[in-house]
C-alpha positions as a Markdown table, in Angstrom:
| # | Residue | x | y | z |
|---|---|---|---|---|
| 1 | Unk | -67.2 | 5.2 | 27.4 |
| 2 | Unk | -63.9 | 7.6 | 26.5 |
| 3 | Unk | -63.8 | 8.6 | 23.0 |
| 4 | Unk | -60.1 | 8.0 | 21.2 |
| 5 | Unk | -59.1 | 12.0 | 20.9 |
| 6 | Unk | -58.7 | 12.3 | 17.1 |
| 7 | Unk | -55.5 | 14.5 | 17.4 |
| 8 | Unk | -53.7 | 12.1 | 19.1 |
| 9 | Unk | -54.3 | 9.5 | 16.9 |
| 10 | Unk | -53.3 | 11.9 | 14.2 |
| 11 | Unk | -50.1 | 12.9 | 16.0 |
| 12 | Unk | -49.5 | 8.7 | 16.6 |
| 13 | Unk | -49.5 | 8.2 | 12.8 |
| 14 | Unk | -47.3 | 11.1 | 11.8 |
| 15 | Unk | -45.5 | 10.4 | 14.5 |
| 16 | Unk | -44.4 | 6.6 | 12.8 |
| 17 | Unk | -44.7 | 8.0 | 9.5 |
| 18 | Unk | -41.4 | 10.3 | 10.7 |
| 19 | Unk | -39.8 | 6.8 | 12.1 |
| 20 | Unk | -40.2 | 4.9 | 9.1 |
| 21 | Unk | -38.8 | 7.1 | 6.8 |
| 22 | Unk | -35.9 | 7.8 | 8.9 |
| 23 | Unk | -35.0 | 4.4 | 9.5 |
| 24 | Unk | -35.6 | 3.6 | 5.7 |
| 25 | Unk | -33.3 | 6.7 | 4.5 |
| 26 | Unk | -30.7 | 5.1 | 6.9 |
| 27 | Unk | -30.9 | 1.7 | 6.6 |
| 28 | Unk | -30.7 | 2.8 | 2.4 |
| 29 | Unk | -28.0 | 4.8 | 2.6 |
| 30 | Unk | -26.0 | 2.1 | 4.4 |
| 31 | Unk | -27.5 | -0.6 | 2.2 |
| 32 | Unk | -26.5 | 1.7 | -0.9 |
| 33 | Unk | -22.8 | 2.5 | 0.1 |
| 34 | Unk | -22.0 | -1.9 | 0.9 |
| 35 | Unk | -21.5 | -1.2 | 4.9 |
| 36 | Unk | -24.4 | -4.2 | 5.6 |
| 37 | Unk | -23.4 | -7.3 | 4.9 |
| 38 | Unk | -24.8 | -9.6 | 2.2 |
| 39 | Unk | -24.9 | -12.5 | 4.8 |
| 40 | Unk | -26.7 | -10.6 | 7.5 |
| 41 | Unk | -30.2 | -11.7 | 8.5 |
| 42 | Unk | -32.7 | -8.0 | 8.2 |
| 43 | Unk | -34.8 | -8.4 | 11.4 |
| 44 | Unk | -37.5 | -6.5 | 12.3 |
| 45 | Unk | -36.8 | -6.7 | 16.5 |
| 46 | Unk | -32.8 | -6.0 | 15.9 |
| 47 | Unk | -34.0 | -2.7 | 13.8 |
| 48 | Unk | -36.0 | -2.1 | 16.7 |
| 49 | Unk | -34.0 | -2.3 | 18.9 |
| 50 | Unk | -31.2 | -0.2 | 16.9 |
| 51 | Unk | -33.3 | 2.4 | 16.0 |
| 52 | Unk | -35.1 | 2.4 | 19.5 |
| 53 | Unk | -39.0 | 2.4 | 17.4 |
| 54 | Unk | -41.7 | -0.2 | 17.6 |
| 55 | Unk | -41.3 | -3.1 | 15.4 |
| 56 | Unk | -44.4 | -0.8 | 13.0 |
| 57 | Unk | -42.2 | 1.8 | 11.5 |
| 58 | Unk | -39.6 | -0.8 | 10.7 |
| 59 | Unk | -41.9 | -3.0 | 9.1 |
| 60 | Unk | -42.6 | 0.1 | 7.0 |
| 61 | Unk | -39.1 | 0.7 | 6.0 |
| 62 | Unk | -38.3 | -2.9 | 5.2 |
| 63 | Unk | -41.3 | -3.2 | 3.0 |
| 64 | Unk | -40.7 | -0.1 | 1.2 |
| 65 | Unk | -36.2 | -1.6 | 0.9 |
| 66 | Unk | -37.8 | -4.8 | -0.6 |
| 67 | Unk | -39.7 | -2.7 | -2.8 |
| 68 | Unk | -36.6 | -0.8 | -3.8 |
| 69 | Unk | -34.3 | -3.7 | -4.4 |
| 70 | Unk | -32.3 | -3.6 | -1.8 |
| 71 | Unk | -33.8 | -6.3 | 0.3 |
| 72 | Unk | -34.7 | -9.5 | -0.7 |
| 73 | Unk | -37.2 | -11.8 | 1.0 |
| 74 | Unk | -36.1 | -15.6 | 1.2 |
| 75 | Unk | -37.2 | -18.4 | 3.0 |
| 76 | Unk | -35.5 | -17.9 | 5.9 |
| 77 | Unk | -35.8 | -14.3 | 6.1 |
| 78 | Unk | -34.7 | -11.1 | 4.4 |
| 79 | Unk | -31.3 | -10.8 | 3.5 |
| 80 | Unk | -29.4 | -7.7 | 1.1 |
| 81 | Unk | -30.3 | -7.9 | -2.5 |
| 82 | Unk | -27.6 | -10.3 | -4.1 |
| 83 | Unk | -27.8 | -10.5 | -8.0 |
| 84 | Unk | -28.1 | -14.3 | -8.8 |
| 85 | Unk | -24.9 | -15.5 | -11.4 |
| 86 | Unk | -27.4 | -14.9 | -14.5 |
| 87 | Unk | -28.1 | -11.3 | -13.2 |
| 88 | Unk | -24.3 | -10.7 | -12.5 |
| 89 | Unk | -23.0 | -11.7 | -15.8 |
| 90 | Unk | -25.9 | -9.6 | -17.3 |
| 91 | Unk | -24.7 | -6.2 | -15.2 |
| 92 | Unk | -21.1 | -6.7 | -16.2 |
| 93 | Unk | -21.8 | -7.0 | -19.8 |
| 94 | Unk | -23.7 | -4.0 | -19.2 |
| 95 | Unk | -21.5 | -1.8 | -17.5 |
| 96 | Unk | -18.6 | -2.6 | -19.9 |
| 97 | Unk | -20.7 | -1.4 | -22.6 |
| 98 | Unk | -21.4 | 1.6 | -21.4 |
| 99 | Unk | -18.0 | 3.0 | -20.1 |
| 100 | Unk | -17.0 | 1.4 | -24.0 |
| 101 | Unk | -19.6 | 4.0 | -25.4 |
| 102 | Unk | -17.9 | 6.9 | -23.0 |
| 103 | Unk | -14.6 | 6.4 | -24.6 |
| 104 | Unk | -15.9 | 5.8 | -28.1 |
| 105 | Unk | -17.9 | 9.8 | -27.1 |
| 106 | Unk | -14.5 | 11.2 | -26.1 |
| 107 | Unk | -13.0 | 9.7 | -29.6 |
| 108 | Unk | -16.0 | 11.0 | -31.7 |
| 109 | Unk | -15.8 | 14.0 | -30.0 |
| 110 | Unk | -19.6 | 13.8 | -29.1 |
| 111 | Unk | -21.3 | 16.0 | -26.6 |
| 112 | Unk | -18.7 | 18.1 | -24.2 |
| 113 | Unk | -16.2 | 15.9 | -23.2 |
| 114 | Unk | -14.0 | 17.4 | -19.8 |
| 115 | Unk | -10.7 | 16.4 | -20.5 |
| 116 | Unk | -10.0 | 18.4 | -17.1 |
| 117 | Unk | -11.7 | 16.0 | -15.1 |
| 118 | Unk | -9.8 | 13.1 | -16.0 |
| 119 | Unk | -6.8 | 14.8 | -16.0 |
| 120 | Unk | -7.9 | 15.3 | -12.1 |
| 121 | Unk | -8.6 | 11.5 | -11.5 |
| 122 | Unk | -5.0 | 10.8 | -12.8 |
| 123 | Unk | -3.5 | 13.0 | -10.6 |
| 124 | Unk | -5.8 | 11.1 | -8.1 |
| 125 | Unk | -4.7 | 8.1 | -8.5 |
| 126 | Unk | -1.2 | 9.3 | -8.8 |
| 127 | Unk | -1.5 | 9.5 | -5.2 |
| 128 | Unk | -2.4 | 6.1 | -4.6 |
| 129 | Unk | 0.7 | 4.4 | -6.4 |
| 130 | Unk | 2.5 | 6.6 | -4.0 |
| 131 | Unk | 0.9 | 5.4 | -1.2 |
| 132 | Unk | -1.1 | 2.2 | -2.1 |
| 133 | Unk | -4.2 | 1.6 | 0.2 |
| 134 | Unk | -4.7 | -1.3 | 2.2 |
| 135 | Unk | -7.1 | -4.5 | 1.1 |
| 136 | Unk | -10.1 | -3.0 | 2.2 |
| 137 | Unk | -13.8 | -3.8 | 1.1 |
| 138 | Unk | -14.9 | -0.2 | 1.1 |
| 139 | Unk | -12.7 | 0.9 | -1.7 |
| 140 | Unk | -15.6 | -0.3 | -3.5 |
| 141 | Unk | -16.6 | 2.6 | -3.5 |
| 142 | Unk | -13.6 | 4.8 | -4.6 |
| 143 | Unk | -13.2 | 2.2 | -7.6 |
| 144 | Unk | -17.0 | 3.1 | -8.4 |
| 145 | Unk | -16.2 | 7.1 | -8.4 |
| 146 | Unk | -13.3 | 5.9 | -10.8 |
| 147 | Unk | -15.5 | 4.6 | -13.4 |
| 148 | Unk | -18.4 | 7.1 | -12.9 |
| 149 | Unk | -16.4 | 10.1 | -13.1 |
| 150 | Unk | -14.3 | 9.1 | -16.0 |
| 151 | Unk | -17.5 | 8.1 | -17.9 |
| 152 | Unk | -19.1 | 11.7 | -16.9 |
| 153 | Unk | -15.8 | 13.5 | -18.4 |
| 154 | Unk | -17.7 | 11.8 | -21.8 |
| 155 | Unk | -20.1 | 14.5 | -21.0 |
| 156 | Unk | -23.4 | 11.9 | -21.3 |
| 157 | Unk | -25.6 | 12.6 | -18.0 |
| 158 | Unk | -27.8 | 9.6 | -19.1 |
| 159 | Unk | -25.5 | 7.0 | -19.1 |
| 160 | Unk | -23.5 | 7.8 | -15.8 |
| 161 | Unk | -27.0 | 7.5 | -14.1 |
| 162 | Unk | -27.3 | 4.0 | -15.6 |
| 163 | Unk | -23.8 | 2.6 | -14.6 |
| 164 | Unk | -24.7 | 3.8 | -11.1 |
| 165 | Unk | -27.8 | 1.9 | -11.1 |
| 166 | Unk | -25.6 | -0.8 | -12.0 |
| 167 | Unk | -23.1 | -0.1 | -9.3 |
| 168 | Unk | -25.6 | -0.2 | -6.9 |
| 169 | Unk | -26.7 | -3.9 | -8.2 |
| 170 | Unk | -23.2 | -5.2 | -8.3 |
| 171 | Unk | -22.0 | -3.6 | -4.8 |
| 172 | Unk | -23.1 | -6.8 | -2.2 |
| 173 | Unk | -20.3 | -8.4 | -4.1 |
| 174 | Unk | -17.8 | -6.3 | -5.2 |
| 175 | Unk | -16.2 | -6.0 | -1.7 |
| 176 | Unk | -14.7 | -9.3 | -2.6 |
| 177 | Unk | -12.1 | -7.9 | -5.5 |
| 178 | Unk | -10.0 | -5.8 | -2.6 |
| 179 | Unk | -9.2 | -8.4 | -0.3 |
| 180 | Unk | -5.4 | -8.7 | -1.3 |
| 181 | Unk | -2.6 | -6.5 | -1.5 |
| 182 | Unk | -2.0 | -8.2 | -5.7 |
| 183 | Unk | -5.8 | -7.1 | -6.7 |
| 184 | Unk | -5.2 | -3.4 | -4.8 |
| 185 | Unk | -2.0 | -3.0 | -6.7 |
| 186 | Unk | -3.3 | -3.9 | -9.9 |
| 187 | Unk | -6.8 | -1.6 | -9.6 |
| 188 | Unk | -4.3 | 1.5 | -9.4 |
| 189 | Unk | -2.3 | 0.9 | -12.0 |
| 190 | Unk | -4.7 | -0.3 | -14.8 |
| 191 | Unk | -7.0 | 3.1 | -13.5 |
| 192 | Unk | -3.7 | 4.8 | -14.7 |
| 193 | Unk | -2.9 | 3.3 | -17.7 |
| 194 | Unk | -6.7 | 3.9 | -18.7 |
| 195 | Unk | -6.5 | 7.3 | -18.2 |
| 196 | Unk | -3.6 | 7.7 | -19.6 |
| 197 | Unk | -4.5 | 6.0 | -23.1 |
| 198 | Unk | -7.6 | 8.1 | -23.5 |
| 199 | Unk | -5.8 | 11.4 | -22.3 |
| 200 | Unk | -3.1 | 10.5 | -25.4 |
| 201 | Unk | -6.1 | 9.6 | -27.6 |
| 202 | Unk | -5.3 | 6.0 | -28.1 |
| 203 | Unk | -9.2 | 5.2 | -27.7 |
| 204 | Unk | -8.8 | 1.5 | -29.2 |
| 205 | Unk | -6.5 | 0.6 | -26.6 |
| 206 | Unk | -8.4 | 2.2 | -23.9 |
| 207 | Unk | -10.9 | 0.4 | -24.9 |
| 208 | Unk | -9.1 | -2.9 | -24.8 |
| 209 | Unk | -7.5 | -2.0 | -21.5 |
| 210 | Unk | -10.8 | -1.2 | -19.7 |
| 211 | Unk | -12.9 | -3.9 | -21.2 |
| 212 | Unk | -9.7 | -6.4 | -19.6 |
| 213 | Unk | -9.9 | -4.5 | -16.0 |
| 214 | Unk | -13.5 | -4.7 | -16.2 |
| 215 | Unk | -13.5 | -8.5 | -16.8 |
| 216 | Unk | -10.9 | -9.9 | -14.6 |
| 217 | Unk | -13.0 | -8.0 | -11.5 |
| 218 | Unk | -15.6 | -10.0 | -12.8 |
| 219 | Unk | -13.9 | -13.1 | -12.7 |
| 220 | Unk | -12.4 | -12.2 | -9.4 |
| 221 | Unk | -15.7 | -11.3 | -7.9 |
| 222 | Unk | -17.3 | -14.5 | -9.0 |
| 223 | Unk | -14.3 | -16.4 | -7.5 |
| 224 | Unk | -14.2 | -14.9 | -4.1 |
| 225 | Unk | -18.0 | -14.5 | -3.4 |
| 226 | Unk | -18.6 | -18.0 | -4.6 |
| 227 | Unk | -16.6 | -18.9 | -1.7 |
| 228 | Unk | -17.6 | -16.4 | 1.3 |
| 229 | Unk | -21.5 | -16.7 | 0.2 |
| 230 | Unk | -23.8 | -19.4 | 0.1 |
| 231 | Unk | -24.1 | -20.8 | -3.4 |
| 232 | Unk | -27.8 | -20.9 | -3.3 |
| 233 | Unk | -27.5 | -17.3 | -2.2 |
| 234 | Unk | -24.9 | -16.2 | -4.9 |
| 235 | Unk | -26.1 | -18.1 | -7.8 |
| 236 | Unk | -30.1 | -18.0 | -7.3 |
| 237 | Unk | -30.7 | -21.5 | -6.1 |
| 238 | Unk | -33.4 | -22.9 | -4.0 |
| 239 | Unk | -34.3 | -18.6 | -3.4 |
């Protein structure tokens, strides 16, 4: 009878150990930065297939995404995390809270506010009203770096690494507030005015004028998605 050679079974299971993280550390990052889709089925044979592994190093990565957050198991399958309606009125009221307490920091003169730094996202944006971007769902992601960098200029390390959390938990459906040229349009220009308020120290209005961009994104988001999702999917029904 041939004995198994315990090398190679040792080289085998580093070998898929290797797989499965690489295909989790992918599949993550393009989880993380919106570029799967929230109505796209996770299977374990198309990631196979994609990644050219065995369907065990996949399995791996998926149960470790689940674990994460960023995959959901449903009946029919495994899908992107989507926060339900309850969970998405709960991560808005959170993240206007906490870029509330970044101006409030800058006004109280708390910790070491960079007044540079938001000077440099003005002239950032600046460059958009010059030449506005198309409706595209990935500005998502440059209207994230917005909010996280003008709440770091409060100088709070804590709290940026919070509303990032909550980024990530509200990305599957933000892609839906940059779909028309009116909503583009209006994301530069109340960035500006934001800036612009705190930079001349009128903190209350700031406050006003961010907690009012904050909330019709919301109300846009919940519109949209409502429409391109599932409404079990969206609002947590039947999951």
């Amino acid at each position: 009878m041939t004995q198994e050679n315990p090398r190679t079974r040792t080289s085998e299971t580093s070998s898929r150990v290797v797989h499965a993280d690489a295909i989790y550390a992918d599949l993550r990052d393009r989880l993380m930065q919106g570029k799967v889709s929230p109505l796209e089925r996770i299977t374990e044979i198309a990631l196979a297939d994609r990644y050219e592994v065995s369907r065990t190093p996949v399995r791996e990565a998926i149960t470790r995404l689940v674990s994460d957050g960023l995959l959901m198991r449903r009946n029919s399958g495994i899908y992107p995390y989507v926060p339900s309606y309850g969970d998405l009125k709960e991560l808005y009221e959170l993240r206007i809270l906490l870029e509330k307490q970044g101006i409030r920091r800058i006004q109280e003169g708390l910790g070491r506010s960079d007044l540079t730094l938001l000077t440099q996202i003005h002239e950032h944006w600046e460059s958009h009203r010059n030449d506005r971007p198309r409706p595209d769902a990935s500005f998502v992601s440059e209207d994230e770096s917005f909010h996280v960098m003008t709440l770091q200029s409060a100088g709070n390390a804590s709290l940026v690494t919070v509303l990032k959390d909550v980024n990530r938990k509200i990305r599957p459906v933000r892609m839906f507030d940059y779909l028309s040229e009116d909503r583009m349009q209006a994301t530069v220009d109340e960035h500006l005015a934001i800036i612009d308020l705190i930079v001349s120290e009128r903190y209350e209005e700031a406050i006003e004028a961010l907690s009012t961009h904050i909330m019709v994104s919301e109300q846009v988001v919940l519109e949209q998605s409502s429409h391109a999702l599932s409404l079990p999917r969206l609002f947590g029904e039947g999951i």
